[in-house]
N, C-alpha and C positions, 0 to 999 in steps of 0.2 A: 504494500500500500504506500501512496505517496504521502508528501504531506500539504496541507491543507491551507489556503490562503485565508486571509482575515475575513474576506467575506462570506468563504462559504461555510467558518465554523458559527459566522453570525449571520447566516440563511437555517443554519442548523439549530443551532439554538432557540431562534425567531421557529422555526415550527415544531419543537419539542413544547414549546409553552403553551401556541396556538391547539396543539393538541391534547396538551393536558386540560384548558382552558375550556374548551368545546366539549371534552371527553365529563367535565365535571358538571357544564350546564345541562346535557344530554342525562347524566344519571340523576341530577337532582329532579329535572324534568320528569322522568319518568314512575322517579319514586314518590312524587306528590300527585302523579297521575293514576298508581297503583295505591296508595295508603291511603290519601284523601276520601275518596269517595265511603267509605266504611264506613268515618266518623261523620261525613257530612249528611251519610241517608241512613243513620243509625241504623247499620247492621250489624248484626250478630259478631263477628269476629274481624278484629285488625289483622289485615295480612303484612305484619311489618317485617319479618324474616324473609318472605317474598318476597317484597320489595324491593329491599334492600340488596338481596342477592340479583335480582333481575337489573336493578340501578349497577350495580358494580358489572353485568356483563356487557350491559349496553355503554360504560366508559370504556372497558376494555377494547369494545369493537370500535368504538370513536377514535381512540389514541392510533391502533390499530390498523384501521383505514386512513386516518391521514398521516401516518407515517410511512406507511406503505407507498403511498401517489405520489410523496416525496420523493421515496427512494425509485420510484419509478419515470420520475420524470427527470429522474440523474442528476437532483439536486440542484437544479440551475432555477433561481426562484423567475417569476418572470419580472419585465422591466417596463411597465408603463411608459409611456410616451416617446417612445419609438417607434421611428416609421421606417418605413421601405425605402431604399436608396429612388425609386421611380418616383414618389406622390409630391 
């Protein structure tokens, strides 16, 4: 492996966060979308263990997934406001 120039360990880092970032709003998302309803239509039982487990796989596949398209689009973030040598 080579080693890495300044921008691409801070392209890397810039989407380790944005994934951690996403990955956390996605399970909190989710888990207030599985636990809430219980308590807001008084039912019988909290599924907070559910939940909870369900919230923790849907970050994992968040982090997951956008580290993946990173690593797949070879790390080169892209560059707004560049044009075609033509236009």
């Amino acid at each position: 492996m080579g080693t890495r120039s300044d921008a691409e360990r801070d392209a890397i880092t810039v989407e380790i966060g944005f994934a951690l970032l996403t990955g956390f709003l996605a399970a909190v998302l989710v888990f207030a979308a599985v636990a809430v309803p219980p308590y807001a239509f008084d039912l019988p039982s909290a599924p907070l263990p559910g939940a909870g487990g369900v919230a923790a796989l849907v970050f994992l596949a968040r982090v997951v997934q956008v580290l993946w398209g990173f690593g797949r689009r070879g790390g080169q973030p892209s560059q707004p406001g560049r044009t075609s040598p033509d236009s």
